[in-house]
Backbone as JSON Lines, residues from 0, in Angstrom:
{"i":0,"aa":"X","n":[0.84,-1.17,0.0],"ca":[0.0,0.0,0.0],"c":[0.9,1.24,0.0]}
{"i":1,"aa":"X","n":[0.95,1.91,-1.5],"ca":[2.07,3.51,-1.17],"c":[1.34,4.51,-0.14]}
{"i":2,"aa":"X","n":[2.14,4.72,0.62],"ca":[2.28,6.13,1.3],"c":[2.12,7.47,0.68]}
{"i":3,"aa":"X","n":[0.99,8.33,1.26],"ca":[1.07,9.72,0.1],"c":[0.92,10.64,1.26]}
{"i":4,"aa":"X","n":[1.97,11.5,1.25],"ca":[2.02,12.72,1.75],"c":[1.31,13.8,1.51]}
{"i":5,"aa":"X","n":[0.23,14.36,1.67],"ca":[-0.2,16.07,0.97],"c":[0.42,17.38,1.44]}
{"i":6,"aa":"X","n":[0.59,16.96,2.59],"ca":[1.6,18.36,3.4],"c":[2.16,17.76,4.28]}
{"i":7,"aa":"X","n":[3.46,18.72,4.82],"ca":[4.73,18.44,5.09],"c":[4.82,20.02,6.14]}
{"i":8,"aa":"X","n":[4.75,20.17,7.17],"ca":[4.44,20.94,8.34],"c":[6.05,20.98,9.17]}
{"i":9,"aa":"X","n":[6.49,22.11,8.77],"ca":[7.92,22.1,9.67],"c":[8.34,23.42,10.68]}
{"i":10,"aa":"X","n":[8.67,22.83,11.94],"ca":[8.33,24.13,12.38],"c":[9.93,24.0,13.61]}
{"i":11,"aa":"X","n":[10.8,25.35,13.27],"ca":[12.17,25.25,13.61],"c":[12.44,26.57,14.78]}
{"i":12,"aa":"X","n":[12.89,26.04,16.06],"ca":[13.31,27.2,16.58],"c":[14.39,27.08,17.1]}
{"i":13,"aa":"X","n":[15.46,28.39,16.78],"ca":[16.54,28.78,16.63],"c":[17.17,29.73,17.73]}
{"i":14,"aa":"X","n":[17.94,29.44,18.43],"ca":[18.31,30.5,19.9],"c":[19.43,29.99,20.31]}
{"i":15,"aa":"X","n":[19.91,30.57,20.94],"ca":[21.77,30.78,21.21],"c":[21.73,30.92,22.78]}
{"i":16,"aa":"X","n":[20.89,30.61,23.6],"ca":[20.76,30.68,25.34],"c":[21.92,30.65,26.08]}
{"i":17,"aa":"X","n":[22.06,29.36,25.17],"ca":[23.31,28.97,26.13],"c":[24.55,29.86,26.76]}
{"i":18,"aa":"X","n":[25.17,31.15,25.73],"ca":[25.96,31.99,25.45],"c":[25.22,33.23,25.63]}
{"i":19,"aa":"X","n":[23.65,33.45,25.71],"ca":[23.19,35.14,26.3],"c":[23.24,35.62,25.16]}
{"i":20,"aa":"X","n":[23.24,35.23,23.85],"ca":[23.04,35.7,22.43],"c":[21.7,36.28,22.73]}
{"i":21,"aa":"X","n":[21.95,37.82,21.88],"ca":[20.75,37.86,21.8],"c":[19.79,37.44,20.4]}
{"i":22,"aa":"X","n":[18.69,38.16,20.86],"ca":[17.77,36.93,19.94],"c":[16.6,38.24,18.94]}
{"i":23,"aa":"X","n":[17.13,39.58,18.95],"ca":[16.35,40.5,17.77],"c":[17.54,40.71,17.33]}
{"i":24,"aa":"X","n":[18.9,40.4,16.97],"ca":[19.18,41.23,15.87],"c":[18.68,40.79,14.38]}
{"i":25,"aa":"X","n":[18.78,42.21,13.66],"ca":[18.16,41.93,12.5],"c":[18.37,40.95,11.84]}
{"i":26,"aa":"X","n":[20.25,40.53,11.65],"ca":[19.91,39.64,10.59],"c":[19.75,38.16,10.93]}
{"i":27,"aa":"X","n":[19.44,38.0,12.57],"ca":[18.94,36.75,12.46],"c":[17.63,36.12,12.28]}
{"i":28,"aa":"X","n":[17.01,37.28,11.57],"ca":[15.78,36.53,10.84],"c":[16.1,36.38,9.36]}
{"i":29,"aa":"X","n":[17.15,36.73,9.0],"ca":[17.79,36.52,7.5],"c":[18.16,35.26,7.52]}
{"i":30,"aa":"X","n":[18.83,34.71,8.69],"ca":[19.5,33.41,9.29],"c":[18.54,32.48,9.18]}
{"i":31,"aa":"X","n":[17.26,32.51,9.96],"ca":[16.27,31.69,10.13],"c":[15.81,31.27,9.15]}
{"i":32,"aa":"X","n":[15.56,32.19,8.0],"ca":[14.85,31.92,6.74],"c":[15.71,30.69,6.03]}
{"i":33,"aa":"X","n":[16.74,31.1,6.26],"ca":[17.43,30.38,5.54],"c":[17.85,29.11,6.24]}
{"i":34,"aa":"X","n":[17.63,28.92,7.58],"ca":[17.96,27.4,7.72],"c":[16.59,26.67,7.24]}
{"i":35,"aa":"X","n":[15.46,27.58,7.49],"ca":[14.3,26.87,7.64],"c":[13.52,26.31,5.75]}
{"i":36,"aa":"X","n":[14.71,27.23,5.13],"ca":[14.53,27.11,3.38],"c":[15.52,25.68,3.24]}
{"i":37,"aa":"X","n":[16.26,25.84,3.84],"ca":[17.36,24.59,4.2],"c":[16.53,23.39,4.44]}
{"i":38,"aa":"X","n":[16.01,22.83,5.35],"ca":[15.34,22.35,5.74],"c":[13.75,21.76,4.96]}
{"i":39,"aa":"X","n":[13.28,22.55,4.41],"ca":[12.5,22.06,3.57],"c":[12.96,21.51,2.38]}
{"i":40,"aa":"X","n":[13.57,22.25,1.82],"ca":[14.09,21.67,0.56],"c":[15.07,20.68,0.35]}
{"i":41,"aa":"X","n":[15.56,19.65,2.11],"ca":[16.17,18.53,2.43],"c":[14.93,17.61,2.79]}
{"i":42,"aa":"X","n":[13.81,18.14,2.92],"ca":[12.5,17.34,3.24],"c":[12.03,16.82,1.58]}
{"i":43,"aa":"X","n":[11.68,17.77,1.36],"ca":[10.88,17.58,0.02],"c":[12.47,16.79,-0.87]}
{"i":44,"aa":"X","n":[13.9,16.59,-0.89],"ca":[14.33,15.76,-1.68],"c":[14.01,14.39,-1.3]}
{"i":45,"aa":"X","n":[14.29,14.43,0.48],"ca":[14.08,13.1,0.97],"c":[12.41,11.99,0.55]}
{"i":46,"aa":"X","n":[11.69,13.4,0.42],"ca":[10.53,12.54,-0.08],"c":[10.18,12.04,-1.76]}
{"i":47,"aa":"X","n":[11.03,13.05,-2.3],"ca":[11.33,12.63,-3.81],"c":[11.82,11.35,-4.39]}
{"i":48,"aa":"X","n":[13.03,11.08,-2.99],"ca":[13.64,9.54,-3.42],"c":[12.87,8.72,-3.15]}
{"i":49,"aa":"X","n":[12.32,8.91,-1.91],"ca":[11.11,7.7,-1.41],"c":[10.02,7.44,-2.56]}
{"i":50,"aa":"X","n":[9.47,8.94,-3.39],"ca":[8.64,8.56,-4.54],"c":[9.18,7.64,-5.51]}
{"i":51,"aa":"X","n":[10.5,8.05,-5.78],"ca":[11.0,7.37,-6.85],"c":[11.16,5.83,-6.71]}
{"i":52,"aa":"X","n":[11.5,5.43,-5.33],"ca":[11.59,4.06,-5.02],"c":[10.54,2.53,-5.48]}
């Protein structure tokens, strides 16, 4: 029986505590975007191979 995905729900949070980083500078929402673009687009290959299988 194949497996079918319709959506794929990812939800990433990103913070530096440990070290007292802080957590508004600007460009770490430039940062975020981009792990979280990272991240999907390692989802959606991983599910590509599984289609192809």
């Amino acid at each position: 029986m194949p497996l079918v995905v319709d959506e794929v729900v990812i939800s990433v949070e990103v913070t530096n505590q440990t070290s007292g980083g802080a957590t508004s500078v600007p460009s770490a929402t430039d940062d975020k975007q981009a792990i979280i673009n990272e991240c999907v687009e390692r989802v959606l290959e991983i599910l590509k191979q599984k289609e192809e299988r």
